[in-house]
VEXLO-574942 format. One line per 3 residues: number of its first residue (from 1); their letters; for each residue y, z, x of C-alpha. Coordinates in pm, whole numbers, always signed. Each point is the difference from the previous one (the first is absolute). Example, Ala and Ser with C-alpha at 12.3 -4.5 7.8 and 13.67 -1.06 7.14 Angstrom:
// VEXLO-574942
1) AS) -450 +780 +1230  +344 -66 +137
***
This chain:
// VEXLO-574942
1) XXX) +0 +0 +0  +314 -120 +116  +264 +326 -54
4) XXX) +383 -86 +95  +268 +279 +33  +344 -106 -46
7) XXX) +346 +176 -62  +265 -86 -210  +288 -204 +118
10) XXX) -72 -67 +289  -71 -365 +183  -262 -149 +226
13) XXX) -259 +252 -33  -294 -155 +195  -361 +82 -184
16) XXX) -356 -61 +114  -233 -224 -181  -339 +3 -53
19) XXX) -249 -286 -55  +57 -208 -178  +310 -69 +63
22) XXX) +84 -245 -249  -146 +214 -312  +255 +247 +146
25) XXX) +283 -237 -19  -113 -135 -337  +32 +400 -154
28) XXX) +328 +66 +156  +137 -340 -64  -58 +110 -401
31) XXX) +281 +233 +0  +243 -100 +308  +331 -118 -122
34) XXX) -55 +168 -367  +201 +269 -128  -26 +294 -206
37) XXX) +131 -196 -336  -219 -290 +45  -320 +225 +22
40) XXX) +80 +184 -264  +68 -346 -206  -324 -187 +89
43) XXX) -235 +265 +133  -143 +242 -203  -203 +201 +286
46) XXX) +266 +179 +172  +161 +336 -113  +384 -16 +43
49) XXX) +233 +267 +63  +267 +15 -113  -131 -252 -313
52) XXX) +199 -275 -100  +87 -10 -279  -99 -358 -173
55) XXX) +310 -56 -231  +233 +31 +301  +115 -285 +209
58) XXX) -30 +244 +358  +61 -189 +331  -212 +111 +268
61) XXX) -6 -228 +325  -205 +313 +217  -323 -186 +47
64) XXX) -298 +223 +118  -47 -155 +310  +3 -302 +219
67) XXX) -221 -121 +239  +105 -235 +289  -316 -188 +168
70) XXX) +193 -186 +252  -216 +130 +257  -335 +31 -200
73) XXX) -175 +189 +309  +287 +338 -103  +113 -64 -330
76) XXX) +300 +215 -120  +101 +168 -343  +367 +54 -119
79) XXX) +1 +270 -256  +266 +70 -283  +71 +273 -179
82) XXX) -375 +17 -126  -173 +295 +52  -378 +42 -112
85) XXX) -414 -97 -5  -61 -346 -74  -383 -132 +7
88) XXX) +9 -304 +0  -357 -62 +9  -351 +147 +110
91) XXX) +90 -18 +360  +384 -41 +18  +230 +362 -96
94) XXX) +327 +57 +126  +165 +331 +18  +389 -4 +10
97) XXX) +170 +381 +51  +343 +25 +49  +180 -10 +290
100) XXX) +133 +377 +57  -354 +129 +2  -263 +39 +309
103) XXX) -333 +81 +62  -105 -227 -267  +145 +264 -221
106) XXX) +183 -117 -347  +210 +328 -54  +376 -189 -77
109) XXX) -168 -186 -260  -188 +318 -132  +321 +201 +23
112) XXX) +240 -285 -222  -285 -54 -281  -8 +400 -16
115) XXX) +360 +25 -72  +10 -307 -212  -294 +109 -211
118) XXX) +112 +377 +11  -357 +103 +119  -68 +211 +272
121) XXX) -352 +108 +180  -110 -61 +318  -169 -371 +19
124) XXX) -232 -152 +268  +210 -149 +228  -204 -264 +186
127) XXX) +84 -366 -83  -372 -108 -79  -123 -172 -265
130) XXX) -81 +333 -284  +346 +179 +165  +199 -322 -197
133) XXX) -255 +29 -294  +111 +335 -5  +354 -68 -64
136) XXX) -113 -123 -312  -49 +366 -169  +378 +35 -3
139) XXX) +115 -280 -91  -234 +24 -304  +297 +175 -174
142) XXX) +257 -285 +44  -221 -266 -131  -81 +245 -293
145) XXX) +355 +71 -86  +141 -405 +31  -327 -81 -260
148) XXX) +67 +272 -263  +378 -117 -20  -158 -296 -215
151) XXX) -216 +274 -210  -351 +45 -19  -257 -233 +49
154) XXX) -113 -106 -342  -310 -302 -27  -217 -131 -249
157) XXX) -341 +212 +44  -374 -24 -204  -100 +301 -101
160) XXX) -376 +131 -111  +18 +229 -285  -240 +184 -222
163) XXX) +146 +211 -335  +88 -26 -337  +345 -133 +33
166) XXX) -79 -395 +46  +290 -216 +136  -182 -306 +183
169) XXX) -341 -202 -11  -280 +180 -37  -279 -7 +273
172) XXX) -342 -28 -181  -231 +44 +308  +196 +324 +81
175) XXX) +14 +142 -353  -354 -77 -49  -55 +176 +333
178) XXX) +237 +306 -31  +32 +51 -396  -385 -62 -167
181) XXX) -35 +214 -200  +345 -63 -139  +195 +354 +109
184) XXX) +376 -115 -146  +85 -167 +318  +11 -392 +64
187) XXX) +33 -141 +327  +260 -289 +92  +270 -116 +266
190) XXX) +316 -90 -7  +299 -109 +211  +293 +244 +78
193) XXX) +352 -43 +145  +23 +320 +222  +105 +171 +300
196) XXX) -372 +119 +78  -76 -295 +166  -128 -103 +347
199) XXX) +329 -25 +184  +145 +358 -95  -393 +123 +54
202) XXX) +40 -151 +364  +325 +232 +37  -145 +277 -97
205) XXX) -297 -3 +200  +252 -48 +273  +195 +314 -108
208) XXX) -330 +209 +10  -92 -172 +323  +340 +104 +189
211) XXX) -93 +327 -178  -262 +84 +199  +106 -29 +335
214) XXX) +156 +258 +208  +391 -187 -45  -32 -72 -332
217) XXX) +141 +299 -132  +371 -126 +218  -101 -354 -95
220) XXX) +3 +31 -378  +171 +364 -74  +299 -21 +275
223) XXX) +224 +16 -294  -61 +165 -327  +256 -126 -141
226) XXX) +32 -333 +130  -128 -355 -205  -318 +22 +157
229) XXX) -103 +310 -97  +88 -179 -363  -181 -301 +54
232) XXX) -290 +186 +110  -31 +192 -309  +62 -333 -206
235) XXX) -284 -174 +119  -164 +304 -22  +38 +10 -421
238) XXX) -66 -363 +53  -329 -8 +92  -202 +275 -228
241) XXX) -348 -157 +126  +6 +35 +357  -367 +65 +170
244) XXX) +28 +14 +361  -375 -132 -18  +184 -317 -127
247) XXX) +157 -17 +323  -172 -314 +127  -44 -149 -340
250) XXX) +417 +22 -48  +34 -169 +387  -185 -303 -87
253) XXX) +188 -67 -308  +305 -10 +192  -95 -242 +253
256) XXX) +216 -269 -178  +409 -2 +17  +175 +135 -268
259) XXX) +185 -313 -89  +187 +119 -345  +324 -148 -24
262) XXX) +168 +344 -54  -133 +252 +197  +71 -161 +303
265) XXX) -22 +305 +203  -335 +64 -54  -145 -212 +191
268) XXX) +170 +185 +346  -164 +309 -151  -310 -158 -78
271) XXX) -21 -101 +382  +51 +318 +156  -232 +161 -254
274) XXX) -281 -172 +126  +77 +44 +397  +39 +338 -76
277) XXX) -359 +71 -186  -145 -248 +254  +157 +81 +293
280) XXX) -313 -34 +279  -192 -250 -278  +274 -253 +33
283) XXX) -163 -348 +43  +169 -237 +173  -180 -314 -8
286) XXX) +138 -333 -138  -259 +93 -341  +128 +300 -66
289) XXX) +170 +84 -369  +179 +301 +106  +124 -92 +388
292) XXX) +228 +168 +87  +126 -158 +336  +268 +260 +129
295) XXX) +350 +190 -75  +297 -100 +114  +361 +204 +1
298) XXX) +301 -144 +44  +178 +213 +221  +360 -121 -22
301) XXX) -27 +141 -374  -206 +324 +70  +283 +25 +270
304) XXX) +257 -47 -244  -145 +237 -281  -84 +240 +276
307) XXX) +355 +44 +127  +111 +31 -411  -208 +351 +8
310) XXX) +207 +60 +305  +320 -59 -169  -84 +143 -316
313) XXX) +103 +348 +167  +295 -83 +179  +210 -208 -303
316) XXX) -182 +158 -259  +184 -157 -332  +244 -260 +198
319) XXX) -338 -215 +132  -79 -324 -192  -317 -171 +82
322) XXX) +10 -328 -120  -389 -195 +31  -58 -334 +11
325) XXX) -379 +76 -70  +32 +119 -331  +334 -134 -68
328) XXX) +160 +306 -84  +410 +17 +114  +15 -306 +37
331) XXX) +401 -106 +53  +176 -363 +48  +190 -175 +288
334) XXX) +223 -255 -214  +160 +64 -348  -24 -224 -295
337) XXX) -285 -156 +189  -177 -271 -166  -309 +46 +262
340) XXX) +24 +373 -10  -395 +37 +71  +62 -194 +362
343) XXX) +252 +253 +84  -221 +335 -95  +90 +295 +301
346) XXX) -204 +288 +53  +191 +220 +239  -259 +270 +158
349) XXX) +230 +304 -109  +369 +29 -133  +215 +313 +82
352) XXX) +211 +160 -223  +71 -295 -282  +226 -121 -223
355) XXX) -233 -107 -317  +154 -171 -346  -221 -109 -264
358) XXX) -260 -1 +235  +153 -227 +273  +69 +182 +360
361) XXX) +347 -53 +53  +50 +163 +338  -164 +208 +229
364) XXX) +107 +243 +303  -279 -130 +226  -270 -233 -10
367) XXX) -342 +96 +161  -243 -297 +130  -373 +94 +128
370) XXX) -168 -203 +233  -321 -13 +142  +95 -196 +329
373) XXX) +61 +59 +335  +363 -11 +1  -4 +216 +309
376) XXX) +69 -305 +210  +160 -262 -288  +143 -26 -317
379) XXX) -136 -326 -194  +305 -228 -145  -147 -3 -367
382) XXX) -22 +441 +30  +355 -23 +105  +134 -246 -292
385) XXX) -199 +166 -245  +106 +373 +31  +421 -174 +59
388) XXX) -69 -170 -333  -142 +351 -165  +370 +145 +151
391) XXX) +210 -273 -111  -163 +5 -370  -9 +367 -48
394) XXX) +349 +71 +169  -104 +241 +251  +87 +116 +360
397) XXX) -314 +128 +131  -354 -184 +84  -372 +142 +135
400) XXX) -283 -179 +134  -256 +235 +60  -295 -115 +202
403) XXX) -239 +208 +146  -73 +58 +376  -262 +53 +234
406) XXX) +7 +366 +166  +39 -118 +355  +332 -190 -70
409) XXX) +336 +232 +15  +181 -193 -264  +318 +142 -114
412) XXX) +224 -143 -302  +196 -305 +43  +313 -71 -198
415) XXX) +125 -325 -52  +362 -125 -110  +51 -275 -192
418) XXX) +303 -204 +141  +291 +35 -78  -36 +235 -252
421) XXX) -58 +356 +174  -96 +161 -312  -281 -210 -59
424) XXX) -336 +182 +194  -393 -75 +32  -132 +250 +190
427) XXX) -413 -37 +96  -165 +326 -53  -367 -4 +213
430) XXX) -265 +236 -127  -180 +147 +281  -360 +5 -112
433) XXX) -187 +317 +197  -265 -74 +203  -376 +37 -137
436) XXX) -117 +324 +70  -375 +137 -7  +100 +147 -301
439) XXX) +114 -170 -347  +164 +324 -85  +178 -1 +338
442) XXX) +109 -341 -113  +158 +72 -288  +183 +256 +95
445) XXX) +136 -192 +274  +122 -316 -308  +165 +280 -163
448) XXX) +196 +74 +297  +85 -302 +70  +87 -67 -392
451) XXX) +300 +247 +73  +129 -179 +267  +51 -276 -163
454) XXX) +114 +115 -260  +295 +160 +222  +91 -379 +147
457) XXX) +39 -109 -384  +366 +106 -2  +245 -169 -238
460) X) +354 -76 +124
***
């Protein structure tokens, strides 16, 4: 088996290949150049995070990776802002950690999907194959709450029943069978519009999965009063008849996608349900019904929603997070715009705003999160785009904050725009802590270095 380890963003990593070589090239050559939106269009076997969300036109130009065979005896891979497992077949996986971890460790990414999906516990660490399976368990929530925002799964299901109160066809082998001598009852089936079905008993026997194992208690009960904790008890009432002898029976009627035209989200959920309650049984052979051929996170958006826990604390009620993922705050560059949808901005986070009827007027600083090196350059396009976000919204101050490896001493840098002296972008690095021995070493380390940043965010 041919096993690659990569890091995020970073070019011309050289890799070893087995024999042979060209069944090598043929697997990787399946996913170079493709990017998180197009995989999540046309291929149904990876799990996403954050999911796209269908209805939304979302740019995303990151591709995963790709691989330069100009010299085919060292072939090299240039990573984007990918992180994750990918198997791309029985002999070809490729692990890809980020770049601020060591020791084949995959704590940073650990640490941001902890404070994104406000769980905490102490996870195995290791970047192998179950450690990214493993992830799964707490993202389980996420994928819950985004599919309950359409309601609960309701389908068309047959039913077997046997009493007095006849509402379908009757089954003549089975009355004869259950009800001779006659004893009042009849047997017969019918077909019901419910929310006991196979898709909410796949959740369920998720739920009591997660249950069982020694984080699910953090996993599923973080917050008592939070939506999951809701939508737990929802599916719960929803599914009166669940056996966990059914357990396989329930899996194999879920092998198809959930293709209804409204609950859209279900079929994310349906996904991860199966990795989860599969997990080491996952098949991954061109035959199989429910391959599951990696998970993928896009790390300029865990970055981004990462950094929003951050500043949560500091700006409390003044922060606006607008999100081009789920189109929520989603503001305007021209007026009276007949081609208003081309001209859609989602600024990372507003300070301190001016809003009528809806509209952001103004705002005392604009906030920009990247997940680049800018350590040694700024790229034109970051540079237009946040001047554009201070030129629409009417304010003074800009951020880019990227993060950092430990070893670099990178201190803010403000920048004036000409002649106008009032007018500042000032790049904020976030010095990610080196990986300790210890994940809880670790994270007290991020929140250390979460106040220091937050002391370079000061507005003019």
């Amino acid at each position: 088996m041919n096993l690659i380890s990569l890091k995020d963003n970073t070019p011309n990593q050289f890799f070893s290949v087995g024999k042979p070589f060209d069944s090598v090239r043929k697997a990787l050559d399946s996913i170079a150049g493709k990017n998180l939106k197009l995989l999540a269009d046309r291929d149904l076997k990876f799990i996403i995070y954050p999911p796209f969300s269908k209805e939304l036109d979302v740019k995303c130009n990151d591709v995963v990776f790709n691989v330069d065979y100009s010299d085919v005896s060292k072939p090299k891979i240039t990573t984007g802002n990918i992180m994750g497992f990918v198997c791309l077949n029985d002999d070809v996986r490729v692990n890809i950690i980020s770049r601020f971890d060591s020791d084949n460790k995959n704590y940073f990414l650990h640490y941001m999907l902890q404070k994104i999906c406000n769980v905490v516990y102490t996870p195995r660490t290791d970047a192998g194959e179950d450690s990214f399976y493993d992830f799964l368990y707490y993202l389980f929530p996420n994928f819950l709450n985004e599919a309950l925002k359409q309601g609960v799964f309701r389908a068309y299901v047959n039913r077997e029943y046997n009493d007095a109160n006849v509402r379908g066809p009757i089954d003549v082998s089975r009355h004869i069978r259950y009800n001779i001598p006659f004893n009042g009852k009849i047997a017969y089936h019918t077909r019901e519009y419910t929310t006991d079905n196979y898709v909410t008993q796949l959740v369920r026997h998720t739920i009591e999965y997660i249950r069982l194992l020694s984080c699910g208690k953090s996993v599923l009960d973080s917050d008592m009063s939070s939506k999951t904790y809701d939508n737990i008890r929802a599916i719960e009432f929803a599914t009166p008849t669940y056996n966990r002898k059914n357990r396989q029976h329930v899996i194999s009627k879920n092998l198809r996608p959930v293709t209804h035209p409204y609950y859209t989200a279900y079929e994310p959920l349906r996904k991860i349900c199966l990795a989860i309650l599969l997990h080491k049984k996952l098949s991954y052979g061109e035959n199989s019904t429910s391959q599951i051929n990696g998970i993928l996170f896009d790390g300029a958006c865990l970055w981004e929603e990462y950094l929003n826990t951050v500043l949560v604390k500091k700006f409390k009620d003044c922060l606006i997070h607008p999100n081009n993922r789920t189109g929520s705050g989603v503001q305007y560059l021209f007026k009276d715009d007949n081609y208003q949808k081309f001209r859609r901005i989602y600024p990372d986070f507003l300070i301190d705003c001016d809003v009528k009827e809806g509209t952001i007027e103004s705002a005392a600083a604009i906030i920009d999160a990247k997940y680049k090196r800018l350590d040694e350059k700024i790229d034109r396009d970051d540079v237009y785009q946040i001047l554009a976000y201070l030129f629409r919204f009417k304010s003074k101050q800009g951020f880019l904050v990227h993060p950092v490896e430990y070893c670099k001493v990178c201190e803010p840098r403000n920048l004036t725009l000409y002649n106008d002296d009032s007018v500042k972008l000032t790049i904020v690095p976030f010095v990610v802590p080196k990986t300790t021995d210890s994940f809880e070493e670790f994270c007290t380390a991020m929140k250390d270095a979460e106040e220091k940043m937050q002391e370079k965010l000061k507005l003019i």
